[in-house]
ROROGU-836592 format. One record per residue (C-alpha): x, y, z; residue in three letters. Coordinates in nm, 3 decimals. Example, Ala and Ser with C-alpha at 12.3 -4.5 7.8 and 13.67 -1.06 7.14 Angstrom:
BEGIN
<pt east="1.230" north="-0.450" up="0.780" miro="ALA"/>
<pt east="1.367" north="-0.106" up="0.714" miro="SER"/>
END
This chain:
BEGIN
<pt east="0.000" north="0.000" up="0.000" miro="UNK"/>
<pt east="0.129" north="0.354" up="-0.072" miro="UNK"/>
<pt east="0.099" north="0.658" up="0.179" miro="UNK"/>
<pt east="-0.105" north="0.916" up="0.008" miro="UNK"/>
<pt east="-0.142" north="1.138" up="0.252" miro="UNK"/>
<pt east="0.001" north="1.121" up="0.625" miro="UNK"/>
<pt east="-0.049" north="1.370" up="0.906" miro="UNK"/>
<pt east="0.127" north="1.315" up="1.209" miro="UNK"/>
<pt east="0.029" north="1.481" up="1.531" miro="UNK"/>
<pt east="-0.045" north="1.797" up="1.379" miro="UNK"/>
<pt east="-0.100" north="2.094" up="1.546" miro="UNK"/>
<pt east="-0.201" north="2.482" up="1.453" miro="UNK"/>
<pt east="-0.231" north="2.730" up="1.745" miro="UNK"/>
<pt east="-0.319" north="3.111" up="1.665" miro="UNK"/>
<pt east="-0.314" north="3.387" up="1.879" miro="UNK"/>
<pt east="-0.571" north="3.680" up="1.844" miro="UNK"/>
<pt east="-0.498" north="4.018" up="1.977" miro="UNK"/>
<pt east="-0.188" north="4.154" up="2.144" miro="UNK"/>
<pt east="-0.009" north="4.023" up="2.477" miro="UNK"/>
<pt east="-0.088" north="3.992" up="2.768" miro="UNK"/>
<pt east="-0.484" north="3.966" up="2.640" miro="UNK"/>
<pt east="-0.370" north="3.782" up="2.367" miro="UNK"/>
<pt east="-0.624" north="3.427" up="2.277" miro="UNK"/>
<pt east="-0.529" north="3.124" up="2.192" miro="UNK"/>
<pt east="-0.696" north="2.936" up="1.876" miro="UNK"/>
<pt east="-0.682" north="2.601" up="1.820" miro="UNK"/>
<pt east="-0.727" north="2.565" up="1.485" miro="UNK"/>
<pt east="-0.594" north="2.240" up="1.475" miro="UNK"/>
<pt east="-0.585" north="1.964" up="1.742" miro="UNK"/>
<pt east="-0.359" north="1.690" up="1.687" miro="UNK"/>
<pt east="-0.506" north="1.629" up="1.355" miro="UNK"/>
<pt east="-0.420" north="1.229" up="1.278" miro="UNK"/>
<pt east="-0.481" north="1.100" up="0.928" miro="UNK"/>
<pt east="-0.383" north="0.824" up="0.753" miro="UNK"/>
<pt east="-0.449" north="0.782" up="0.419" miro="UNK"/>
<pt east="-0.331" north="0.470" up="0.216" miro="UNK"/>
<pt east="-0.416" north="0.291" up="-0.061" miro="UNK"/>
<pt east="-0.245" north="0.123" up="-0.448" miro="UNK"/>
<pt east="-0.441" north="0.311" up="-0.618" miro="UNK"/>
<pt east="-0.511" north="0.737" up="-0.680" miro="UNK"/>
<pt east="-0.853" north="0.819" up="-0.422" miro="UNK"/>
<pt east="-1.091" north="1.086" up="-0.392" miro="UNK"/>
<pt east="-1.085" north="1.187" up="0.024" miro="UNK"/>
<pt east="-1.350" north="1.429" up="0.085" miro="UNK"/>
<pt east="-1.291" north="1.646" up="0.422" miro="UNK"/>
<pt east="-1.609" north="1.807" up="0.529" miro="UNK"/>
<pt east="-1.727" north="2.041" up="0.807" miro="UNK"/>
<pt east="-1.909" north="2.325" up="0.905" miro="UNK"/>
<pt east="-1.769" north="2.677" up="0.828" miro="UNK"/>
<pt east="-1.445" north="2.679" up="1.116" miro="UNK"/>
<pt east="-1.392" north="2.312" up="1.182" miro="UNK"/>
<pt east="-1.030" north="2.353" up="1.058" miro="UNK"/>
<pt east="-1.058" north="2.236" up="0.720" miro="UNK"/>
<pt east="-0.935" north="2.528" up="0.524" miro="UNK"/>
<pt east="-0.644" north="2.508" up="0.801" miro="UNK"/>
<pt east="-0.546" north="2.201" up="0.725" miro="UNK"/>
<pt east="-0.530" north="2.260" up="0.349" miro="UNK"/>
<pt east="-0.294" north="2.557" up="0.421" miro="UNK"/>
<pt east="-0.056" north="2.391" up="0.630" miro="UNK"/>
<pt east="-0.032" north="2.093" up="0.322" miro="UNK"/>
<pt east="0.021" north="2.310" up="0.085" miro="UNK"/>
<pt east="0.316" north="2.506" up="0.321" miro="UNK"/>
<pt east="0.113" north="2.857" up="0.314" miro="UNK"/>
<pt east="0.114" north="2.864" up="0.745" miro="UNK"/>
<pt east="0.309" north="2.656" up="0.914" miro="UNK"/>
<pt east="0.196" north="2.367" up="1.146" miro="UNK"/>
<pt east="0.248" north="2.482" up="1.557" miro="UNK"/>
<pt east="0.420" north="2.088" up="1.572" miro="UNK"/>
<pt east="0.365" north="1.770" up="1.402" miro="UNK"/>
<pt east="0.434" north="1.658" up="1.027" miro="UNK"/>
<pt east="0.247" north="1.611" up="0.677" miro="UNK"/>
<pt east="0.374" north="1.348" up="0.468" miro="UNK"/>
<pt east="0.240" north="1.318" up="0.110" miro="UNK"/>
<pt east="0.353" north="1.045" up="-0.110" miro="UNK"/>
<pt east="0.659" north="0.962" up="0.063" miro="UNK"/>
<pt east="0.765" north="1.337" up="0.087" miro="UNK"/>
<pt east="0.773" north="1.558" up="0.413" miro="UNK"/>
<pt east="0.626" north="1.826" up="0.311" miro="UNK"/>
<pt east="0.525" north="2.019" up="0.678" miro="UNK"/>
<pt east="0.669" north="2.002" up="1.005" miro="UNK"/>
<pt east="1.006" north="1.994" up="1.151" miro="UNK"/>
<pt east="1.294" north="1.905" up="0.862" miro="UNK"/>
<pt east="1.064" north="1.990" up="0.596" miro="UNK"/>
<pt east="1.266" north="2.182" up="0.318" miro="UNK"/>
<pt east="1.173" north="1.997" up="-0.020" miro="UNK"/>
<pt east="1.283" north="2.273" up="-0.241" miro="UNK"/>
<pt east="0.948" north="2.464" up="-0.424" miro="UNK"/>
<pt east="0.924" north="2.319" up="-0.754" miro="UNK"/>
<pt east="1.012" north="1.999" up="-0.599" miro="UNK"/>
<pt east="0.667" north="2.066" up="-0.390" miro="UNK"/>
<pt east="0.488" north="2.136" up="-0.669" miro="UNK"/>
<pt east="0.525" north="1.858" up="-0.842" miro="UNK"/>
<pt east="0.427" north="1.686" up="-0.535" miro="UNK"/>
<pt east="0.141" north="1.888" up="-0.414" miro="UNK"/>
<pt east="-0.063" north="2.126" up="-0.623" miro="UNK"/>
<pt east="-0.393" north="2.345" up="-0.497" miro="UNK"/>
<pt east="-0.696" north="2.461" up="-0.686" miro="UNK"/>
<pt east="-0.871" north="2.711" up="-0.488" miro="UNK"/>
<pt east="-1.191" north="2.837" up="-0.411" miro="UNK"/>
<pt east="-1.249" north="3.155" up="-0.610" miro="UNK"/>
<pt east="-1.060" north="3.106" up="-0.936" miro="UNK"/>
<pt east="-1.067" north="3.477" up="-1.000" miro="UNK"/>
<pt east="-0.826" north="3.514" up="-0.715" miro="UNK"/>
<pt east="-0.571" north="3.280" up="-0.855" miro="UNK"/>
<pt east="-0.482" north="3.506" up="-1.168" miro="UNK"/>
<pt east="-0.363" north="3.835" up="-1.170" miro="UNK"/>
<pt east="-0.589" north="4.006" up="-1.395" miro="UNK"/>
<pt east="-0.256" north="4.202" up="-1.563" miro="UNK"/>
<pt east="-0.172" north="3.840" up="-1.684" miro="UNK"/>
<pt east="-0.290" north="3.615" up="-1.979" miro="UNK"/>
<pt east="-0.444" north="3.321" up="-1.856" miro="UNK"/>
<pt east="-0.197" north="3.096" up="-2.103" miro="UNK"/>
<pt east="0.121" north="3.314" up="-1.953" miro="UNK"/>
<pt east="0.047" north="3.139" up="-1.653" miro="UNK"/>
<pt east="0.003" north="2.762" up="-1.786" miro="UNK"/>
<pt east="0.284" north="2.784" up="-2.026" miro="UNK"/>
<pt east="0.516" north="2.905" up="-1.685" miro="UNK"/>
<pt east="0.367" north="2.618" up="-1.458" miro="UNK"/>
<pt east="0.501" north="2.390" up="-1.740" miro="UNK"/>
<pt east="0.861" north="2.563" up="-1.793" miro="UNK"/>
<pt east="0.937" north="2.638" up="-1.421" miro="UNK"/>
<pt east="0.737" north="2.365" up="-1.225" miro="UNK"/>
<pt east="0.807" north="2.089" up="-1.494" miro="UNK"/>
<pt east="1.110" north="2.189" up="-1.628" miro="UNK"/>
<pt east="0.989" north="2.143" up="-1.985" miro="UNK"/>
<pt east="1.166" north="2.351" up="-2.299" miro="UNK"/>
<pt east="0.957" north="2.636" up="-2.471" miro="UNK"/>
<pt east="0.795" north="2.349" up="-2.742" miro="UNK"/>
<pt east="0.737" north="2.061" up="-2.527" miro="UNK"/>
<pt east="0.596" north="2.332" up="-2.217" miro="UNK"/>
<pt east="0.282" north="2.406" up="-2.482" miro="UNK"/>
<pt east="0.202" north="2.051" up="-2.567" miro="UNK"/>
<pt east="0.209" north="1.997" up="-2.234" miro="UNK"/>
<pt east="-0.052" north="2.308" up="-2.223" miro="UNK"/>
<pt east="-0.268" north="2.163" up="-2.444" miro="UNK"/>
<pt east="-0.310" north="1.838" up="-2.309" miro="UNK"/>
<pt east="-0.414" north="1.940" up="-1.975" miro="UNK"/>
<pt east="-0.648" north="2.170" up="-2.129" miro="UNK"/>
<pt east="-0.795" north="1.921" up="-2.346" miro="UNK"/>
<pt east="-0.809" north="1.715" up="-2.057" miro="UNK"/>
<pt east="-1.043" north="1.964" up="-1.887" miro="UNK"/>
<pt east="-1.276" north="2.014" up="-2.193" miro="UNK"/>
<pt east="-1.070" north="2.332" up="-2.308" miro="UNK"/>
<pt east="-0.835" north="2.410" up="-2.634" miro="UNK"/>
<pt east="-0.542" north="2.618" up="-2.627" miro="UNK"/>
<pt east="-0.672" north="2.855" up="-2.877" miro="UNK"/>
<pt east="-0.982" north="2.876" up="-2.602" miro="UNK"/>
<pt east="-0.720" north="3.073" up="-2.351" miro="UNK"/>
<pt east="-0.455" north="3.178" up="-2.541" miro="UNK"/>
<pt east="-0.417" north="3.563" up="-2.500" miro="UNK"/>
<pt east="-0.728" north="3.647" up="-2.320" miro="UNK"/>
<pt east="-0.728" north="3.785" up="-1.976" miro="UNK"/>
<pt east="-0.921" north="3.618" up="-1.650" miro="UNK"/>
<pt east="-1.225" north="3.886" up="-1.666" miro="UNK"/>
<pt east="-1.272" north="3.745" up="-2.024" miro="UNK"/>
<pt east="-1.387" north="3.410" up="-1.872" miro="UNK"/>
<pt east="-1.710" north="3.299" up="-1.704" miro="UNK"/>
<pt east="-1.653" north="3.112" up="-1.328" miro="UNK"/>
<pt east="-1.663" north="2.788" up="-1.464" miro="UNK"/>
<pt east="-1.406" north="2.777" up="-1.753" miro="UNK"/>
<pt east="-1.174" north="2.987" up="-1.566" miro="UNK"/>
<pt east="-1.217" north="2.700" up="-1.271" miro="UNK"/>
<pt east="-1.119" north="2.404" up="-1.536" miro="UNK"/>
<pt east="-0.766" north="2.601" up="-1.628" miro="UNK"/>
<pt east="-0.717" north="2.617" up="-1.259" miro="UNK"/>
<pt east="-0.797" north="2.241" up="-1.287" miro="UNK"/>
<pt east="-0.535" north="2.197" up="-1.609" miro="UNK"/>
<pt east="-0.262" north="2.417" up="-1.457" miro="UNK"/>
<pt east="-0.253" north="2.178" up="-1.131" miro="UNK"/>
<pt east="-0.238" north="1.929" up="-1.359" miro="UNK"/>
<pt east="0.079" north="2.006" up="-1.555" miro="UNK"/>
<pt east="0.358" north="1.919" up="-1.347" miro="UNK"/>
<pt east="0.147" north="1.513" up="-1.269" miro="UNK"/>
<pt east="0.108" north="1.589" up="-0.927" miro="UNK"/>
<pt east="0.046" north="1.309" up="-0.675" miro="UNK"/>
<pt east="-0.191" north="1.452" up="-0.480" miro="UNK"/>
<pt east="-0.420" north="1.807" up="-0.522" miro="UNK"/>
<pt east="-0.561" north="1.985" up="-0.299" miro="UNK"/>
<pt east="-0.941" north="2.121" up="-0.384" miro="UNK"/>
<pt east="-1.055" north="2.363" up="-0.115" miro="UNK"/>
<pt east="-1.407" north="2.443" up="-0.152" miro="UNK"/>
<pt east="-1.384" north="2.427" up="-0.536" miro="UNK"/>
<pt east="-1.762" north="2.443" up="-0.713" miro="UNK"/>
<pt east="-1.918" north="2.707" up="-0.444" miro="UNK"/>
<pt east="-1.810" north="2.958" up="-0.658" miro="UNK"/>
<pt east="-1.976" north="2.794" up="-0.970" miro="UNK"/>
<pt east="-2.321" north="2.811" up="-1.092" miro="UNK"/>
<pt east="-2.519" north="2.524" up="-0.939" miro="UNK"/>
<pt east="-2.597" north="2.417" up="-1.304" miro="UNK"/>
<pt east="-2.236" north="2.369" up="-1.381" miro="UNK"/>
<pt east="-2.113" north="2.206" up="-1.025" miro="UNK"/>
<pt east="-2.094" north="1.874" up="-1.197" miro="UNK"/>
<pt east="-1.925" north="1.950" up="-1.495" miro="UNK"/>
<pt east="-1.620" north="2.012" up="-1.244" miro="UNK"/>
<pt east="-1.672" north="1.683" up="-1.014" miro="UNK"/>
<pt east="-1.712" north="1.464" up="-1.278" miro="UNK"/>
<pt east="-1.391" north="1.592" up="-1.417" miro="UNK"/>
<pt east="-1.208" north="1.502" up="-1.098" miro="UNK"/>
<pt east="-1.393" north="1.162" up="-1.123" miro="UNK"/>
<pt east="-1.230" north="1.130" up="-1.471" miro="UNK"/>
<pt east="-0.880" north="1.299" up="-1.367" miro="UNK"/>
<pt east="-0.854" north="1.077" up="-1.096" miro="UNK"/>
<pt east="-0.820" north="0.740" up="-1.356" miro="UNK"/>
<pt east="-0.669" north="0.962" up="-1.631" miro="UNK"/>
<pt east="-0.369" north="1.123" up="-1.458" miro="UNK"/>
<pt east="-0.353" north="0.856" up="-1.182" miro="UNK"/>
<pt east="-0.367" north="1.166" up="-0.931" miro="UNK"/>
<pt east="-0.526" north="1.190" up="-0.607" miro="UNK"/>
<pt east="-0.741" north="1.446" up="-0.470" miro="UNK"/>
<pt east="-0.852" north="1.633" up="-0.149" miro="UNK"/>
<pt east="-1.162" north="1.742" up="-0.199" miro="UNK"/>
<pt east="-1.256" north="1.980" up="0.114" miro="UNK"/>
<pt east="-1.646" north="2.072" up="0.133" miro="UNK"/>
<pt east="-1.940" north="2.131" up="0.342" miro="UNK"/>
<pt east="-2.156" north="1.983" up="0.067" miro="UNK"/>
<pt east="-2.233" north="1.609" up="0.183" miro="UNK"/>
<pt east="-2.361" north="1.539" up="-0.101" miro="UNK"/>
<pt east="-2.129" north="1.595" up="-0.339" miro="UNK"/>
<pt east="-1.876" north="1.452" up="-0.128" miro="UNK"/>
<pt east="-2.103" north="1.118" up="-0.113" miro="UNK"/>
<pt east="-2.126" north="1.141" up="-0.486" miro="UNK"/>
<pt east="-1.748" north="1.196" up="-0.580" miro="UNK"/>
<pt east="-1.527" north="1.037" up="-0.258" miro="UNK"/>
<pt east="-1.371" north="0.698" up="-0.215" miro="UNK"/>
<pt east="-1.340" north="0.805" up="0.150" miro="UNK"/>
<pt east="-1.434" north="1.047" up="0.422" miro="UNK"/>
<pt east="-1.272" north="1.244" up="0.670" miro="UNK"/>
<pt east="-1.514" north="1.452" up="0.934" miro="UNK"/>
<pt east="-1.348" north="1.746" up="1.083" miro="UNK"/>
<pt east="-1.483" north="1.947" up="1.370" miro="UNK"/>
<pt east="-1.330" north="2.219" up="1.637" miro="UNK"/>
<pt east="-1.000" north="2.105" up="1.437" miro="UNK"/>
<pt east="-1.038" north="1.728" up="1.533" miro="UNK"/>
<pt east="-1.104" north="1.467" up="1.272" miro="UNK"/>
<pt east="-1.362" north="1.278" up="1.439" miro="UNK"/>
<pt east="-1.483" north="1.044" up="1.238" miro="UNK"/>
<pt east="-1.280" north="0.907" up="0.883" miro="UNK"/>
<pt east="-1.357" north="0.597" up="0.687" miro="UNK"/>
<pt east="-1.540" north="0.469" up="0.330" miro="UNK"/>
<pt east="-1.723" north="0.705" up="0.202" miro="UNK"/>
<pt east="-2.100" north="0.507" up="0.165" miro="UNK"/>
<pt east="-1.989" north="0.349" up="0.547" miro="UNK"/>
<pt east="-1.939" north="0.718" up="0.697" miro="UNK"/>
<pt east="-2.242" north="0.866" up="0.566" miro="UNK"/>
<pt east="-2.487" north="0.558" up="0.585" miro="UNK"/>
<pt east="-2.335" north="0.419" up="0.885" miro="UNK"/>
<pt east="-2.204" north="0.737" up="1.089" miro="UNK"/>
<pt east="-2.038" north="0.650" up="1.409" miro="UNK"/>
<pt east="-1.997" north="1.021" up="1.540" miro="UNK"/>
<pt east="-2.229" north="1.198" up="1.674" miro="UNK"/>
<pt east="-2.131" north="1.529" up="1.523" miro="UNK"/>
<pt east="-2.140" north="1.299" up="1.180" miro="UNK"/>
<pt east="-2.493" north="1.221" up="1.238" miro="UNK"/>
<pt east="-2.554" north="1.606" up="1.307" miro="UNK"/>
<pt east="-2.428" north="1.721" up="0.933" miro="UNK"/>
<pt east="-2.681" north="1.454" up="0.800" miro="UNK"/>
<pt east="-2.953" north="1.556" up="1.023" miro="UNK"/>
<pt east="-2.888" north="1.963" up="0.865" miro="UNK"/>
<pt east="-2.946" north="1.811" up="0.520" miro="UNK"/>
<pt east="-3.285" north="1.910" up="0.324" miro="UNK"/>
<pt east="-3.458" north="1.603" up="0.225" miro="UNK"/>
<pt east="-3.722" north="1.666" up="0.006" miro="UNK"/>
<pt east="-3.915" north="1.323" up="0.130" miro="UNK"/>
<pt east="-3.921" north="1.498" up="0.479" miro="UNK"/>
<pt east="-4.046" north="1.777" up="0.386" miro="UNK"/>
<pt east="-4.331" north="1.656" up="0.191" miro="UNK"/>
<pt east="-4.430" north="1.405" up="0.443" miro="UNK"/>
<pt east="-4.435" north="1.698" up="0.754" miro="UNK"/>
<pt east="-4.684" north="1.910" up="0.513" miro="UNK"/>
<pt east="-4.910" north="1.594" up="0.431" miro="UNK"/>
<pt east="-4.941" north="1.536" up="0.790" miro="UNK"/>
<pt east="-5.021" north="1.926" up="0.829" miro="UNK"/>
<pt east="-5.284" north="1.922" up="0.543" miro="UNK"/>
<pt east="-5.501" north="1.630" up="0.754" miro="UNK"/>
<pt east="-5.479" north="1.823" up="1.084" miro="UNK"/>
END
């Protein structure tokens, strides 16, 4: 079995306000996961709004450092104490597609300035092979080269500019990527244009994702496995259909409770009609 993703012990401690009235936030509470398998997965890590999930996602992909412990992803230490892979190293190890995709271009930059560097700096690929490259991930995501080549991030809608965030993680064949909160940001009719693409990535590029959400059903749909995170604890991780059919936790039970169900709803106003 390979080690896909490892967190050891991890710790993330903020303080709020200056001493001596300074607070303590535990953003992170010796967060331990595990996650092996011979084959790329889909891990969903959901939560309410503060659980630590966005925290966690930061300290894999080295933008705060942990307050103690150690991420390990695919072999490589990649957080903690002795971590100093050098950065393109890390990036073809670990890539992130983020939330708001407008926030991960400049706007003073073409949108193909950006995939062509990813593939010269990141993959160390010469000037021809860098735009093949290019155009493979793109037409990996549903996208042609000519489709982004010299237009500018305000001349896409949400959704396209989210699937060349998708194609630039994809350049340098990362092992793992890191998808924090990636469709809220989408039309609802388009959501599943991007998860099914991950679906197909997964098999395709033989890469593994993190797919952090608050959407249970979504992460039902698209996840090999679950991890629940709450007050910066994972408290409940395991097959996907097993957590969310079978939860253990109480707080796990809780998310599925908060869930609309449309047979619920119908059956509380029949029973209201015949009063």
């Amino acid at each position: 079995m390979n080690t896909i993703l490892k967190t050891q012990g991890l710790n993330k401690v903020y303080r709020l306000g200056s001493f001596p009235r300074s607070i303590k936030v535990q953003a992170l509470d010796d967060v331990n996961l595990n996650i092996e398998s011979d084959k790329p997965v889909i891990v969903s890590l959901v939560g309410e709004s503060g659980s630590g999930k966005t925290t966690l996602a930061k300290v894999i992909l080295r933008l705060v450092q942990p307050s103690s412990g150690a991420v390990t992803v695919a072999g490589h230490l990649v957080a903690g104490k002795g971590a100093r892979p050098h950065h393109n190293e890390f990036l073809r190890t670990v890539q992130p597609i983020f939330q708001n995709p407008f926030e991960a271009f400049s706007q003073h930059r073409t949108v193909d300035c950006y995939l062509r560097e990813t593939a010269e700096r990141v993959g160390k690929l010469q000037k021809n092979v860098a735009v093949e490259t290019v155009e493979e991930a793109l037409a990996a995501v549903g996208l042609q080269y000519s489709d982004v080549r010299g237009k500018y991030p305000n001349q896409f809608s949400g959704g396209e500019l989210q699937r060349a965030s998708v194609a630039r993680a994809l350049i340098p064949r990362p092992q793992l990527i890191i998808a924090d909160e990636p469709v809220s940001m989408i039309d609802a009719s388009r959501r599943m244009i991007i998860i099914n693409l991950f679906l197909a990535l997964k098999e395709e590029y033989k890469t593994s994702f993190l797919y952090i959400t608050h959407d249970l059903a979504t992460a039902y749909y698209i996840s090999d496995y679950i991890a629940v995170m709450n007050k910066g604890r994972i408290v409940e991780f395991g097959d996907a259909k097993q957590v969310l059919s079978r939860p253990q936790h109480e707080y796990t039970r809780v998310l599925l409770d908060s869930i609309p169900r449309l047979d619920q709803r119908w059956v509380e106003r029949r029973n209201r009609t015949r009063r």
